[in-house]
MARPAKE-316403 format. One record per atom (N, C-alpha, C): x, z, y; residue in three letters. Coordinates in steps of 0.2 Angstrom, whole numbers, plus 5000, padded with zeros to 4 digits. Layout:
MARPAKE-316403
XZYALA...
end
This chain:
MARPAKE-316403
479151694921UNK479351674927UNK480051674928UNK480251624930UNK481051604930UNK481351624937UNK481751684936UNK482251714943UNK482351654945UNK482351624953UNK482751594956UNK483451644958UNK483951604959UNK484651614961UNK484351654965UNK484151634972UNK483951654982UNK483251654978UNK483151684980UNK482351684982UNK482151674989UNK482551684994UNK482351655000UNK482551605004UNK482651554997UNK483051475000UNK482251435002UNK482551405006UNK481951415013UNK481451455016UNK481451495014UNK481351575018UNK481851625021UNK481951555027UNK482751625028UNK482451665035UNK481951655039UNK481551695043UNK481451755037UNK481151745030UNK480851815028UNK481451845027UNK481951815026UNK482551845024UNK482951895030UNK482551875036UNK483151915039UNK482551985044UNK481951965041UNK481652015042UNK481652085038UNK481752065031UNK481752115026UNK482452135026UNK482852095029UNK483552145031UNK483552175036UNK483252175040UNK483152235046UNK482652315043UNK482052265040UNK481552325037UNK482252355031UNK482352345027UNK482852365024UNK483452405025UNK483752395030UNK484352425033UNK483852485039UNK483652475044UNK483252505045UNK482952575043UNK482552565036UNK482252615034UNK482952645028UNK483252625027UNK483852665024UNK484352715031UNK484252705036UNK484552735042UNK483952795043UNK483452775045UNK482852805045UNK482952855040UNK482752855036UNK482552895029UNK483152925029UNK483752925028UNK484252975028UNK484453005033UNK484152995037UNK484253025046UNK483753115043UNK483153065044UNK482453115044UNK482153155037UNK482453125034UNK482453165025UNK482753225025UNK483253225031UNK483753305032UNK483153365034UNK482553335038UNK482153385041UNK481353375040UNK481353325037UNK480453295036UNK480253265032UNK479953275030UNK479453195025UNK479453175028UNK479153095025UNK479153035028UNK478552985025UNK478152965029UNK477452935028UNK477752825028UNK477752805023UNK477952735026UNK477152715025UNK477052645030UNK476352625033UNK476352555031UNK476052525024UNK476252445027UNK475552415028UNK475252395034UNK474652375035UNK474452315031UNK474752255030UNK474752195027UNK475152185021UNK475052225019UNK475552225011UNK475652155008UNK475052115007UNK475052065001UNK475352074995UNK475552044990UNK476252004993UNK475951934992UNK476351904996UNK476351834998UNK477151804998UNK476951744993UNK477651704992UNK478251744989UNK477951764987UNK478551814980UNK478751774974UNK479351764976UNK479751724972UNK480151774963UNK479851834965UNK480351874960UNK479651914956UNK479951904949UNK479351924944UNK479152014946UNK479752034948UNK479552114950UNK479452114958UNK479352084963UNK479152084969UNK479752124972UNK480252104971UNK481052144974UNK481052104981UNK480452034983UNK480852014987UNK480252014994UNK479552054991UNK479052084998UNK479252145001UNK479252175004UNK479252225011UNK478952285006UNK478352265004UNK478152344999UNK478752374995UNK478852344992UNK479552364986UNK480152364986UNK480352324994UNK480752354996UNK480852424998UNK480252425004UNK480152505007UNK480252554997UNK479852534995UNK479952604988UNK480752594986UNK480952554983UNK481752544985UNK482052594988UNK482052584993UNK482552594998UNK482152694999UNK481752705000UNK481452764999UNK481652824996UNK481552784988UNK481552834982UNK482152844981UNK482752784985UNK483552804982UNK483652864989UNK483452844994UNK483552884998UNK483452974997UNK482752964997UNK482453014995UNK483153044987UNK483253044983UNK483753034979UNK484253074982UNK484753034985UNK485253054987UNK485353124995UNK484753124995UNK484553165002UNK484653234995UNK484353234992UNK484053284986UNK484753314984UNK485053264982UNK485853284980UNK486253324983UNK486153304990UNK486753314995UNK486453394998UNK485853394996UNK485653485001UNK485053534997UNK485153494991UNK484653514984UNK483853524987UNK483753504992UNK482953494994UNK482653424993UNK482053424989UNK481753374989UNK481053364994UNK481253324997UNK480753305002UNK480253234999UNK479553245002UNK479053235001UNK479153145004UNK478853105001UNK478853015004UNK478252985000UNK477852985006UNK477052955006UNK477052895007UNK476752835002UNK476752775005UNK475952755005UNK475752705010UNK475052685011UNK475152595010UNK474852565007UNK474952495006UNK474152475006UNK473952435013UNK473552415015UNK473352325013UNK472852305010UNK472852235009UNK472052205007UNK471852155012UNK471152155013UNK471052075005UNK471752055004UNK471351975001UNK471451994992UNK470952004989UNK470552054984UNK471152004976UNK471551944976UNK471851944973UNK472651974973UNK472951964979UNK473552004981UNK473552074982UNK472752094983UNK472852184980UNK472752184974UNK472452164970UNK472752194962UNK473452174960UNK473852124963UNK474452114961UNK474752194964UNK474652194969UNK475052244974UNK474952304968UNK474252344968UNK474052404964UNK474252404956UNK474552364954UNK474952344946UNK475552364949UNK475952324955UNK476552324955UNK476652414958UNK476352444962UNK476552504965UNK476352564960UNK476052554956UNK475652594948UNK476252654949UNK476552624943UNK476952654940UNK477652684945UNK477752694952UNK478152714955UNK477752794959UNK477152784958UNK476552844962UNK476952894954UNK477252944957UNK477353004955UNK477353064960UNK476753114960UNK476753184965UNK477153224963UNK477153234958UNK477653294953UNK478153284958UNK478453224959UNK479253204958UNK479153194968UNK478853214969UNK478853194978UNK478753124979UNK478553084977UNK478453034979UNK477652994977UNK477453004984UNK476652974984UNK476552914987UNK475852844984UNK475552804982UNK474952784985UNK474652764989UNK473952744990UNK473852694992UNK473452654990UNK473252574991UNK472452584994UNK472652524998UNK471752535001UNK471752435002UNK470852424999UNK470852354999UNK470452365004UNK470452325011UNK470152325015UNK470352295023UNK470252285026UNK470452275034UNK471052325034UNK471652305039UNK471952385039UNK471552415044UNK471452415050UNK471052435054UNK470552495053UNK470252465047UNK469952505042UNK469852585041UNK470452575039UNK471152615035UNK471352675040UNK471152675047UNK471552715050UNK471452785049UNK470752795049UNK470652875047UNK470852915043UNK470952865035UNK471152855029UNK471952905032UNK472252865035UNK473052845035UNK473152915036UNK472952945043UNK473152985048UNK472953055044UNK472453065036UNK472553125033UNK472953125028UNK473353045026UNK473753025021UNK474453045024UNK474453045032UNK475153065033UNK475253115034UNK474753175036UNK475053255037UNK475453265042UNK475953295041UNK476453335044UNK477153265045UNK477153215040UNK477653185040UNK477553125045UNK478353125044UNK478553035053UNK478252995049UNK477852965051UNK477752875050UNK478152835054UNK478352795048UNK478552705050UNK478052665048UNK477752625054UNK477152605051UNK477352525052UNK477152465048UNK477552395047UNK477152355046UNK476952325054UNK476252285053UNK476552195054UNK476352175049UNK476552115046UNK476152055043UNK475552025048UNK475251985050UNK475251915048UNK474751885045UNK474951805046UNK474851775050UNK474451805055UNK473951795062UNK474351845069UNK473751855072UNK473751895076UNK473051945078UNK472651925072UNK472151985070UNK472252045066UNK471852075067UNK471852135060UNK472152195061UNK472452205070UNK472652285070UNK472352285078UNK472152275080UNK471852275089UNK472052365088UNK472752345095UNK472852425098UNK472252485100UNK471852465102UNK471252535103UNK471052565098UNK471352515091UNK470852545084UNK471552585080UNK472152545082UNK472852585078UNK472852615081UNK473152645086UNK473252685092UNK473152765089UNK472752785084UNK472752845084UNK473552855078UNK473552785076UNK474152815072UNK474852825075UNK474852825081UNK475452815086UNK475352905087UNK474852945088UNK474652975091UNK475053045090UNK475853055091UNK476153105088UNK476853125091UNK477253165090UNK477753185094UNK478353135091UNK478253115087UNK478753055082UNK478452995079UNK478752945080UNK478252905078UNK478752835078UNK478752785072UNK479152725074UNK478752665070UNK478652605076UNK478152565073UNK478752475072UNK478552455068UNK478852365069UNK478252345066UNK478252305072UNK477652235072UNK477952155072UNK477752135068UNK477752045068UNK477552025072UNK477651975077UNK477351955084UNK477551885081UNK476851855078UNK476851775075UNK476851725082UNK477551715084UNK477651685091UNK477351615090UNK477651585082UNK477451515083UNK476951515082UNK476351545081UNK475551525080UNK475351555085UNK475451605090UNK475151625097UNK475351575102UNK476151545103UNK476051525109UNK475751425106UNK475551425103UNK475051375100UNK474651365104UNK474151435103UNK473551415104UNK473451445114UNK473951455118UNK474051525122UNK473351455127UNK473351405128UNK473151355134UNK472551345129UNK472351375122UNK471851355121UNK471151355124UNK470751285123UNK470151275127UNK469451315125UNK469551345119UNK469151375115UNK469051445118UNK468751485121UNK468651535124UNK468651595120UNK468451575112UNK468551635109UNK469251645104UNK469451605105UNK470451605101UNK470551635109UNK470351625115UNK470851645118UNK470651745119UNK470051735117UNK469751825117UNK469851845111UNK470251835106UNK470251865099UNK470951885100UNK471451855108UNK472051895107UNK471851955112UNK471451955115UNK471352025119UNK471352105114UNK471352105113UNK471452165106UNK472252175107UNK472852135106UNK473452145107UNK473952115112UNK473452105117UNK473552095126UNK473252155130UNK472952205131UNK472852245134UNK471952245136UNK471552195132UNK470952175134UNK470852115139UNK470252105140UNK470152035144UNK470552005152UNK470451965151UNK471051945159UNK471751935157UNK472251945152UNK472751955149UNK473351915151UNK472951835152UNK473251785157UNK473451815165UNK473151835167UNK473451875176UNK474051915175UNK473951945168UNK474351985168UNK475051955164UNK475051885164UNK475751885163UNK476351875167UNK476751875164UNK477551865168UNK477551815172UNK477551795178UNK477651705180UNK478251685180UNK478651725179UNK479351705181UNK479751675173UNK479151695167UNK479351675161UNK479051605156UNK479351565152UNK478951535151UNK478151575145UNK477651535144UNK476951585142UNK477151595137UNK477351555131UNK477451605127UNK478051665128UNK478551655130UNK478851735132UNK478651795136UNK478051765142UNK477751805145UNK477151855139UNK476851805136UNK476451825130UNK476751875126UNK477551865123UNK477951915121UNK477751975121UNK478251975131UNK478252005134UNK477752075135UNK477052045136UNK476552065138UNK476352105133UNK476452075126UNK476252115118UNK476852185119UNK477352155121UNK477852235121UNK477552295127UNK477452275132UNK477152315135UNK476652355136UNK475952335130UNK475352355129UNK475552395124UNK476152375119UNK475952445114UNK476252485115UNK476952465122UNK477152545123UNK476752575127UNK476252555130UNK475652585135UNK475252635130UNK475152585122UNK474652615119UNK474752655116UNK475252665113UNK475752715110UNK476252765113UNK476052785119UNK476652795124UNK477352825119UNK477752775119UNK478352745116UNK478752755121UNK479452765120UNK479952805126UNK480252725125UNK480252685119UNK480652625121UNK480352555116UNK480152515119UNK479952455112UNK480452395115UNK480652365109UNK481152305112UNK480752265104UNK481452185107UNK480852145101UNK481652115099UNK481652075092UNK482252035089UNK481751965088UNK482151895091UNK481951865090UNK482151825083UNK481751785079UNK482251775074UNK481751695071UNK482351655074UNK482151575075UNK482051545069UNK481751485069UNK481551455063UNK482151435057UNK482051415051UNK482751405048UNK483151355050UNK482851295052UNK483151235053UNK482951215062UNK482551235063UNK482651225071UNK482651265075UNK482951275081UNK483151295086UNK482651325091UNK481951345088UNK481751395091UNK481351435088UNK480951485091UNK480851555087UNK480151555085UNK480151585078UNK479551575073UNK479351645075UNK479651695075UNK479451755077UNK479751835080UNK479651865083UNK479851925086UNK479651965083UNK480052015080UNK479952075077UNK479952135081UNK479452165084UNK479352225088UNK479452295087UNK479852325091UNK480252395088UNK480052435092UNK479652475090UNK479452545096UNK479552625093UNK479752655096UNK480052735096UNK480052775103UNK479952835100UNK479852875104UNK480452935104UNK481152915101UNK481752945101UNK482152885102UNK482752925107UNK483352855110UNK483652845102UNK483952915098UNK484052885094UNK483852825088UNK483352795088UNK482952765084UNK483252705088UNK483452695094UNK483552625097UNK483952625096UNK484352635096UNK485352635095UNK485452625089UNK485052635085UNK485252605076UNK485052545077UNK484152545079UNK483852465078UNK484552415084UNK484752405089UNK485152365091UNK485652355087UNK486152395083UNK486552415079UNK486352365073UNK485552365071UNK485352335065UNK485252255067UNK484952235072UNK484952175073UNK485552115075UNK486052155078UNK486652135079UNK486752105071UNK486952135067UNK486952125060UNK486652075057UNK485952095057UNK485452045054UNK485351955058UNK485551955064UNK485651875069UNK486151845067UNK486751875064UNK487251865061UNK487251825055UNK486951865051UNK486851835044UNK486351795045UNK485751795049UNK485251745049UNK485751705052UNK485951665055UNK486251625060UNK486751585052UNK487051625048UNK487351605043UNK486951545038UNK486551615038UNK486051565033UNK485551495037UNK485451505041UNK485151455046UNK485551395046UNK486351405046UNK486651355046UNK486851325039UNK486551355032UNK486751335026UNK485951305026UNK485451315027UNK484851285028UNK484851205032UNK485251205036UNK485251125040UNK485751105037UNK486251125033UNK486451085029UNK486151045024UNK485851075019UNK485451065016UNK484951015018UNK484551035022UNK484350985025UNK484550915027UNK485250905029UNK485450845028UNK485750815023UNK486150845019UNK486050815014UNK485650775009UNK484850815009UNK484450805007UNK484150745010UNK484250735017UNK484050665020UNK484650635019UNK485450635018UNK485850595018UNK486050575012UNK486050625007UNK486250604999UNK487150624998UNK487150655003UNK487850685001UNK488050765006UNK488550795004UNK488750855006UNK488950855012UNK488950915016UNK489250905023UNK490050955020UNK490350915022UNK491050945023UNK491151005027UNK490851015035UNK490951045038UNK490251115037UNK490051125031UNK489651175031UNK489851255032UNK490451265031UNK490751345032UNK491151345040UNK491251275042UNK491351285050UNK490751295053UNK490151245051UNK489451235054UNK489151335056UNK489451365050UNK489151435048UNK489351465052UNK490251445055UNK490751505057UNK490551495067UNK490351425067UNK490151405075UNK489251455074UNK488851455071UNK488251495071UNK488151545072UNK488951605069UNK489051655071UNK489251675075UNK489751635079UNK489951645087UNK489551615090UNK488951575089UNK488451585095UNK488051675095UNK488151685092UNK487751765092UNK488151815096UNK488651805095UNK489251845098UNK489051835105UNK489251755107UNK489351735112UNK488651765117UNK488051745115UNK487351785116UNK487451875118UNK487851915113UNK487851975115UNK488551985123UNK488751925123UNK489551925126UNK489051925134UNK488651865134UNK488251875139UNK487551925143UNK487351945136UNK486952015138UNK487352075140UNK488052075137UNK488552125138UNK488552125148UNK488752045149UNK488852035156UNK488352075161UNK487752035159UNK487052065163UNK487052135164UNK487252205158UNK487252225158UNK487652275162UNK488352245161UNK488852265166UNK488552285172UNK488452215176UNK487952205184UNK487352255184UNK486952265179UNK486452315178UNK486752405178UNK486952395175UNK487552475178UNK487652495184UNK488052425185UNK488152465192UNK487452465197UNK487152415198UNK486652425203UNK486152475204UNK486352505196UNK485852585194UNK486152625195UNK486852615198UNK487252695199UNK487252695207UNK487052625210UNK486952635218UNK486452645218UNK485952625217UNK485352655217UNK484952735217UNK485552765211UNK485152805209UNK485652865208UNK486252835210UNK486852905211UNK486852895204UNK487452965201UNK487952965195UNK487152985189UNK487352945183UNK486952955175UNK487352975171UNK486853015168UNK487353035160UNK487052975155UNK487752985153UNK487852925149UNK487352895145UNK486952935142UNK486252935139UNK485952915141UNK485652925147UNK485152905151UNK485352835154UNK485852815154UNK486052735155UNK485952685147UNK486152735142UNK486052685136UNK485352695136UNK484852735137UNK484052705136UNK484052645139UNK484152665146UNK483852595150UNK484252535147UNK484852535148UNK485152475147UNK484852455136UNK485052465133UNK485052455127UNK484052455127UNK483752445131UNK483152415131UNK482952375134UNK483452345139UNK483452285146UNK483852225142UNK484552265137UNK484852185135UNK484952235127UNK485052165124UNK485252165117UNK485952165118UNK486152245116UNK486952265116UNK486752325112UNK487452345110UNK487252415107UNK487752465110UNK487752535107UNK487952585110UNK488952585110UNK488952575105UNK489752535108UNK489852495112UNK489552445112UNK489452385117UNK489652415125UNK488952475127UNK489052505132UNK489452545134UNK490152595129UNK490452625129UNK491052585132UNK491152505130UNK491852475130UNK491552455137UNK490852425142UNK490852405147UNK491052465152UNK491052525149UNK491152565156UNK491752575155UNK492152565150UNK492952555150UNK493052505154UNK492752475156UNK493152375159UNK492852405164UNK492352455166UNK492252445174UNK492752505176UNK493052565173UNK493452605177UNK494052575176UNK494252525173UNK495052495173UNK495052425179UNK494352415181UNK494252375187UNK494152425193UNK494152485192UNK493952525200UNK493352525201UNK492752505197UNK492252515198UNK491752605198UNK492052615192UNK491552685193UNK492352715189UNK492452805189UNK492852835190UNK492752865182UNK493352885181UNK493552895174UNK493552975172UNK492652975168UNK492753045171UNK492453085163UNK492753035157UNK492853075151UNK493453085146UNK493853105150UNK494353115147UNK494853055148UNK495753075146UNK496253045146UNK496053015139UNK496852965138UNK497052945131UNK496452885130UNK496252895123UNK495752805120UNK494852855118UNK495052925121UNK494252935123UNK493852895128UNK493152885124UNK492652855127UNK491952895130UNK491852855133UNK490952895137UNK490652905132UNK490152965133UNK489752995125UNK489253025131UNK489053055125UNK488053085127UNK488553155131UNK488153165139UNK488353245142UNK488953195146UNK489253125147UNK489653115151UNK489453075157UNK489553095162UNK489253095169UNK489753025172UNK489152985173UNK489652915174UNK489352895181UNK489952885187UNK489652875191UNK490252825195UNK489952805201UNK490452735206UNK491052765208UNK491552745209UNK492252735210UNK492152715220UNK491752775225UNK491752785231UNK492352765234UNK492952795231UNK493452765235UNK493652675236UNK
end
């Protein structure tokens, strides 16, 4: 099999998924490898559309990747070897023997690092899972080509813990497809990850269905999972201008949302990069010649990203304040949950707007002189005078 250069030229959607699961679980793991094993979960393993002889370029092999160095360098740094359990779930009987060859020879207990494959439904697989993981966090990475195959009433025990962090693949462009379908059983086959029947009543009206439907998928797993925060990244198609899919992020610790905002910032960036070397391409291939303007095309694709946080930044401002009339003075903390799960901003983001609001006489400067900034334990409140 011959390396491509990219393996994910025209897969820049996988490409900027497996940048978040990738950065992500290296944040992760070397966070939680200080105090715990760590259970990775990947429901839908496949692989599917693997362009690399060694599968460097699916989600399973990442997660081992990223793991086994982790796990590594944790080992180094405080001479304890912690325990890292993977589970690789996959129901289509030829992409499981691929998977069960590829993850072989990486299943070592001796060396703290464990293996298990399950052919079957993931759904399945739950009872299986929840004695595979023990005492250790799960991240659990449900990655669908559909929207069947993990109905919340049936996963839900695996959320069932004092820790716990889930990303879901919310396949937007095949859900909001079928959302006015005539058929009455596509439309009851999404009740499983809308909260059960009636699903339609329960959407947003003030959004359009498919984002209401989003929406509503965010809602139910943080009901089902009681999740302290889920938020979603959208991440738009390569060459057109809207969204293939939502990546769905749930935790049950602030700090887990403060890296993921942190991760996605990054990852829109560089998809935005590549998106725009993608429509390049694309026209050439319809025109027969080079765009000139390909590295501005790129550089105007990352400032719409910016521009995008510049605006949720604003929203956010406005949101501040009306939550410190509301509710009297917050620690600083307690306005980064809310906020940092209302808008795509991050924890810097928030520290530099209460700078612009105490230099506008909004709320009162109350952590200190000099180029110190609001931090966790700083009590932020209105500027009454």
């Amino acid at each position: 099999m011959t390396e491509p250069a990219n393996p994910y030229l025209d897969r820049e959607q996988t490409r900027a998924k497996h940048f978040i699961l990738r950065r992500y679980l290296q944040a992760l793991a070397h966070k939680v490898l200080h105090f715990s094993d760590i259970a990775y979960i990947d429901g839908f393993s496949g692989p599917w559309q693997s362009e690399t002889a060694d599968f460097s370029d699916t989600s399973f092999m990442i997660a081992i990747d990223v793991l086994k160095d982790a796990q590594r360098r944790v080992e180094e740094n405080t001479g304890q070897r912690r325990t890292i359990r993977c589970y690789f779930s996959e129901t289509d009987r030829t992409a499981f023997s691929k998977l069960q060859a590829a993850v072989a020879p990486h299943h070592n207990p001796s060396q703290g690092f464990e293996i298990r494959t399950f052919h079957g439904p993931f759904e399945d697989a739950v009872s299986d899972i929840r004695g595979f993981i023990g005492s250790a966090l799960p991240l659990v990475f449900i990655d669908p080509t559909g929207w069947t195959g993990y109905p919340f009433d049936k996963i839900a025990p695996l959320f069932d813990r004092r820790k716990c962090e889930v990303v879901i693949n919310f396949m937007y462009s095949f859900v909001s497809r079928f959302i006015e379908h005539p058929d009455e059983r596509i439309i009851a086959s999404l009740d499983p990850i809308r909260g059960g029947p009636g699903w339609k009543e329960r959407l947003d009206p003030t959004l359009l269905k498919g984002l209401a439907v989003e929406k509503l998928f965010r809602e139910t797993l943080r009901r089902i999972g009681s999740f302290a925060h889920v938020v979603s990244t959208c991440i738009d198609k390569s060459t057109e201008d809207r969204p293939h899919f939502f990546l769905a992020y749930g935790t049950k610790d602030p700090a887990g949302l403060k890296v993921f905002r942190e991760i996605e910032w990054q990852a829109l960036r560089e998809h935005a990069r590549n998106r725009a070397a993608a429509k390049d391409r694309k026209r050439e291939l319809k025109s027969g010649t080079a765009d000139l303007f390909g590295d501005h095309d790129a550089d105007v694709s990352e400032a719409s990203v910016d521009d995008l946080v510049k605006l949720q930044k604003l929203r956010a401002k406005e949101r501040l304040i009306e939550l410190l009339r509301l509710k009297g003075p917050q620690r600083f903390e307690q306005l980064l949950g809310v906020l940092l799960e209302e808008f795509m901003i991050r924890e810097t983001d928030l520290k530099n707007i209460c700078l612009d609001l105490e230099k506008a006489g909004h709320i009162d400067r109350t952590w200190g002189p000099g180029n110190r900034k609001p931090d966790v334990g700083t009590e932020i409140r209105l500027n009454l005078a």
